[in-house]
N, C-alpha and C positions, 0 to 999 in steps of 0.2 A: 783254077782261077789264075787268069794272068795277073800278076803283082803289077800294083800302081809304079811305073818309070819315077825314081828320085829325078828331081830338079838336078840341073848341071852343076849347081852350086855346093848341094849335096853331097854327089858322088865324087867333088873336087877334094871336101872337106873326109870326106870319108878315106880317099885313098891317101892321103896322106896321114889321117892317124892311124890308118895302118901299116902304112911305109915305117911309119915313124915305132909303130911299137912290135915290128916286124911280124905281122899277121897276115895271111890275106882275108880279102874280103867278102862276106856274109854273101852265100850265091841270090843273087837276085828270085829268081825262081826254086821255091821250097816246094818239093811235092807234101799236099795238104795246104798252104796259106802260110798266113801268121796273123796272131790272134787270140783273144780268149771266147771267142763264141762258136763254137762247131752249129755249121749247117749241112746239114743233108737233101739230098734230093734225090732221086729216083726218075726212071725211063720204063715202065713198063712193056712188055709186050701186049700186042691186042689181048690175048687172054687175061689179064689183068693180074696173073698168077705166077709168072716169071718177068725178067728183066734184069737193070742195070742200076745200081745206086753206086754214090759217091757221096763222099764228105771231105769239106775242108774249113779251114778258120778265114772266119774275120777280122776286123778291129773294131768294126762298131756295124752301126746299120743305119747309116747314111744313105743315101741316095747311091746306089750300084746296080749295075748288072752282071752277075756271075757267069762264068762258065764255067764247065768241067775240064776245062784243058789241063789244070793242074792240081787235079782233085785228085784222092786215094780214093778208090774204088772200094768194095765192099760187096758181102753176096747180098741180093735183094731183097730175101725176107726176115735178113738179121736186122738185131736193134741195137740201137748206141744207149748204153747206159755209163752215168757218168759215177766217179768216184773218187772224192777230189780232185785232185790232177791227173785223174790215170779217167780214160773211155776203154770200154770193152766192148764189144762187136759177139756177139751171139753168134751160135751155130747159126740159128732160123728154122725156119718151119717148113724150107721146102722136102730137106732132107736131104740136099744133095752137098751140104758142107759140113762136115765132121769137124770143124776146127773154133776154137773159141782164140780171138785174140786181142791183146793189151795193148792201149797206145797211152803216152804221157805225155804232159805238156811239157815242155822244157825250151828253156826261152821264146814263149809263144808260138813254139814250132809244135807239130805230133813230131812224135818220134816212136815208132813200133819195136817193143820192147820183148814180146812174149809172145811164141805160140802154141795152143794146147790142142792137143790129138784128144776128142771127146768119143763115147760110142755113136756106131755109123748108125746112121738114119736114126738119131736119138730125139734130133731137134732140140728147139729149147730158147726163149725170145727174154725171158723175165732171170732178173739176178737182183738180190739183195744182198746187203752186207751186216757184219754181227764182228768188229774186232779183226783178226786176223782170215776170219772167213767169210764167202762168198758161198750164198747159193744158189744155184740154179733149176729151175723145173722144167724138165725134161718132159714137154707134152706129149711127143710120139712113143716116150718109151716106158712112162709111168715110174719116172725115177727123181726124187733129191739127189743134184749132186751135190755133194760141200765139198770145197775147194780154196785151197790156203791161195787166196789172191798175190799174195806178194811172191811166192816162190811161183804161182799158176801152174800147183799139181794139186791132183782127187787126193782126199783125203778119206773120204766115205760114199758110199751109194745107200741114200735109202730108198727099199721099191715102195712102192704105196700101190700095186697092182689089186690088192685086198680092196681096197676101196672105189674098185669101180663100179658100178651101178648102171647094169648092161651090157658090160663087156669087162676084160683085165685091165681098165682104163681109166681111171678120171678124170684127165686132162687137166692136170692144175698149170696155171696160168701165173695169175699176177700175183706178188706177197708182200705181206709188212712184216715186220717185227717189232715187236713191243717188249720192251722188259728181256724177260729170257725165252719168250717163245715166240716161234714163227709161223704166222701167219697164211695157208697158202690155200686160195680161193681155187677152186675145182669145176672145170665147165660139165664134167660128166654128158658129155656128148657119144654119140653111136655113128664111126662115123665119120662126119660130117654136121651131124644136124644133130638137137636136143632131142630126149624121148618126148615126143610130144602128150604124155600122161602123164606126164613127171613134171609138174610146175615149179619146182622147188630147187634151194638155193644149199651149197654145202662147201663147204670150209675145212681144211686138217688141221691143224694145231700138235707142231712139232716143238721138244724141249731143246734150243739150242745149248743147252750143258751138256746134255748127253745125245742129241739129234736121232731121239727114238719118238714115235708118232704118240702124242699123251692120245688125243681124240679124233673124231671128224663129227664135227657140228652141222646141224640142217634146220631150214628154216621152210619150212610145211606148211606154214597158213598165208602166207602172202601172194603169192602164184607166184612169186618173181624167181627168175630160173637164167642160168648161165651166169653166172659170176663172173665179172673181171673182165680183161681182154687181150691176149697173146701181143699185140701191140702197145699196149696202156699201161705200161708201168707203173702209172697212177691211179687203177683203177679200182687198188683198194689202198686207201692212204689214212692217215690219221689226223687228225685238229689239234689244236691247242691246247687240248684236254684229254688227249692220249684217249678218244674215241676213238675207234675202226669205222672208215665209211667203206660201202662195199658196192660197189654200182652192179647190177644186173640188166641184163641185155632183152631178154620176154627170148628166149630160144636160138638164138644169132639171128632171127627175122622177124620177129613178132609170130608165133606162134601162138594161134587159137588159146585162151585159157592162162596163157604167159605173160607177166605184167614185166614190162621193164621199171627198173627203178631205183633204189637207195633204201641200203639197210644198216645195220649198226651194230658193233657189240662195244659196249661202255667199256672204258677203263676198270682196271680189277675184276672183269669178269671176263668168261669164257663160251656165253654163249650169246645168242643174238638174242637182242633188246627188242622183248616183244610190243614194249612201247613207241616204237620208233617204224615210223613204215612211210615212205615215199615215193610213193605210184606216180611214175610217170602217163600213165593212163587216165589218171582221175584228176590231172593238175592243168590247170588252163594256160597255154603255152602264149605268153604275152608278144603281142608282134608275128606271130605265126599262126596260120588257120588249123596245121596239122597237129601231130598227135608225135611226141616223140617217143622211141621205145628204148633207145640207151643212149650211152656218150662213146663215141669212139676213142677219142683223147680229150686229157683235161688236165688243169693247173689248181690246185688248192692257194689260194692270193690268203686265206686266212680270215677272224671273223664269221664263218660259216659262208664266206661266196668262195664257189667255186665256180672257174672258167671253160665251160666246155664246148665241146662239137658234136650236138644234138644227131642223132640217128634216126632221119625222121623214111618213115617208109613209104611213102605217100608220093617223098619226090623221084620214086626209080620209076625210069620206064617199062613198057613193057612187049620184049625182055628185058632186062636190067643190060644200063649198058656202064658199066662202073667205071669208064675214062667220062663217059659224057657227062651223066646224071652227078645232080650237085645235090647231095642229101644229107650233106653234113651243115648243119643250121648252127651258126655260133649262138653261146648266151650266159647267163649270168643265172647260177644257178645258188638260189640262198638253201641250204643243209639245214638250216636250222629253219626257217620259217615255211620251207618247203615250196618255193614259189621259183618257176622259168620265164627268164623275159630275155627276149631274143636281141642282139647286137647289131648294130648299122655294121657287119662287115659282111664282104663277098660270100657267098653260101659257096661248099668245095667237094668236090668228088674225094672220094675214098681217099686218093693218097696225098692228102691234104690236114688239115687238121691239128698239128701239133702246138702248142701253146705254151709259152713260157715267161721269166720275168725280165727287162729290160731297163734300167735306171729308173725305178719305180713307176716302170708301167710293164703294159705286159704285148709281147709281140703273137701274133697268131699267123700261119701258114696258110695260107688256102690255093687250093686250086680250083681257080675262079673261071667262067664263063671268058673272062674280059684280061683280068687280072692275074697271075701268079706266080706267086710268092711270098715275103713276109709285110704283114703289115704290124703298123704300131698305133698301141690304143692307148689312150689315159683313162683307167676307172675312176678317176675322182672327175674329170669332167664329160668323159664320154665322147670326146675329141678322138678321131683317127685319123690315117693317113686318104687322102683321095685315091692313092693308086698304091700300090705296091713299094715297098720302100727299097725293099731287095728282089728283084727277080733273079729265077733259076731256071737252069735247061732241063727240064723234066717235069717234078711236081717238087714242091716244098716237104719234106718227107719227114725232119728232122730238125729240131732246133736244141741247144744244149748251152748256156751259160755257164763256161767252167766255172770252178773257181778255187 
């Protein structure tokens, strides 16, 4: 992003209190921005499966238009996960980046701090934190790393290859932590695709004191199957009452017999609350004709609403053309009373979707038909932007409020 020219008055003002205190001066052009908001955005290729991303900061989300002229680059299918003042940049899922690296915020600037040689073709999109550690699930390789973030060296491999179901595999995906243990949702895919006989939802439960596997929990009566989402870091999050919500996807397509939806394991316990069941399949999708089967990305705002980017499957063409097709449906998703009502904002293709908070409101990304980029919504009045607040050269990929 080309940085906004200081006024003459400015850079009049500027060079002499740096004459004056014998410094020079702040280079106009920072690779990455400056800023406390990282946005991302991405260029794919026709395939939909490789490409080009970039992130850099903002100041705010004013009315702009971005480019990537002075944006850090990034490989395409890593995810920016934030951690205070430090973002970290995943291997990814294509396989072809062995590297994890640290960036911090330091005077509003990124500044890349750290980089880690991980195993090759390990993959790996989801990291959580626990204290001094970090961990990552390595989808392609069936492995917990933990990893002392501050120094960003392995500290342990744990395999979970025992727990695949179909193959040496489980694919664990997204995690929480709660208490002393870690949380980590498993797609158990074959593959590419869910076993389609297999409806069902499962979960490891690792002791971060000693980072040995206590269980792996399974939820067998609800048909909801694929847990999580290699993208959705929030796609198994917790409330205000240190509940587990756990989103499931019906198979990564809707899979005959696979219900997409919302499941739970209560505070102080360890298994899934058979009380609790939230079928995206059985719930009438208000403002929407279709039928949604998961959330791609989402924002827990708190209260039981949660913000998401419905997966609806009704709207791909056919064949799926996933730059064109806009099948990610914004909405207002209540957890607790179990009801979807869809948002006056642009519907967005695949690399779209990201949602976060903004001066008590919440900004959402889409890549819109017409429109894209970020817009801004007020949930208290349900006011948004007419058009895009921030446009990006690519798709809205990424949004992240340091802090």
């Amino acid at each position: 992003m080309k940085k906004k020219l200081f006024t003459l008055c400015l850079i009049t003002l500027a060079f002499f209190a740096c004459e004056k205190d014998d410094e020079k001066d702040e280079p106009i052009d920072v690779p990455g921005g400056k800023g406390t908001i990282l946005i991302g955005s991405s260029i794919p290729n026709a395939d939909g499966m490789s490409g080009s991303a970039y992130m850099q900061l903002v100041e705010d989300l004013s009315s702009q238009e971005l480019t990537n002229d002075n944006a850090i680059p990034y490989p395409f299918s890593s995810s920016l996960i934030p951690n205070g003042n430090d973002i970290f940049v995943t291997p990814g899922l294509a396989g072809d980046n062995n590297y994890m690296y640290k960036y911090s915020l330091e005077n509003n600037h990124l500044v890349k701090k750290a980089e880690m040689l991980m195993d090759a073709q390990a993959g790996g999109n989801n990291l959580v934190f626990k204290g001094d550690k970090a961990y990552l699930s390595t989808t392609l390789s069936a492995k917990i790393e933990v990893i002392n973030h501050f120094e960003m060296t392995r500290t342990k491999s744990i395999s979970i290859s025992s727990y695949g179901v179909g193959d040496n595999n489980p694919d664990p995906t997204a995690m929480v932590v709660r208490d002393n243990l870690l949380y980590v949702a498993l797609l158990q895919t074959i593959g590419r695709t869910a076993d389609p006989d297999r409806p069902m939802a499962d979960v490891l439960i690792i002791d971060t004191q000693t980072d040995e596997v206590v269980k792996m929990i399974t939820d067998s009566i609800s048909s909801m199957s694929t847990p999580s989402n290699n993208f959705n870091r929030s796609s198994i999050f917790m409330d205000e009452n240190k509940d587990i919500y756990l989103i499931c996807s019906s198979g990564l397509g809707a899979l005959p017999g696979h219900v997409g939806g919302i499941l739970r394991i209560k505070n102080g316990e360890t298994e899934f609350d058979k009380a609790y069941r939230f079928s995206f399949n059985d719930t009438p999708f208000e403002g929407e004709s279709n039928m949604a089967n998961g959330i791609m990305q989402c924002y827990y705002a708190g209260n039981g609403k949660l913000y998401g980017a419905m997966h609806v499957m009704a709207h791909y063409s056919n064949p799926p053309n996933y730059l064109e097709d806009r099948v990610l449906v914004f909405a207002e998703v209540d957890i607790y009373n179990k009801t979807l009502k869809k948002l006056n904002i642009p519907s967005s293709n695949m690399f779209g979707g990201y949602i976060g908070p903004y001066n008590n409101k919440l900004v959402f990304g889409t890549a819109a038909t017409n429109d894209n980029g970020f817009f801004v919504y007020d949930p208290v009045t349900g006011q948004v932007s007419q058009h895009a607040d921030v446009t990006v050269v690519g798709y809205p990929w990424n949004y992240i409020e340091i802090k």
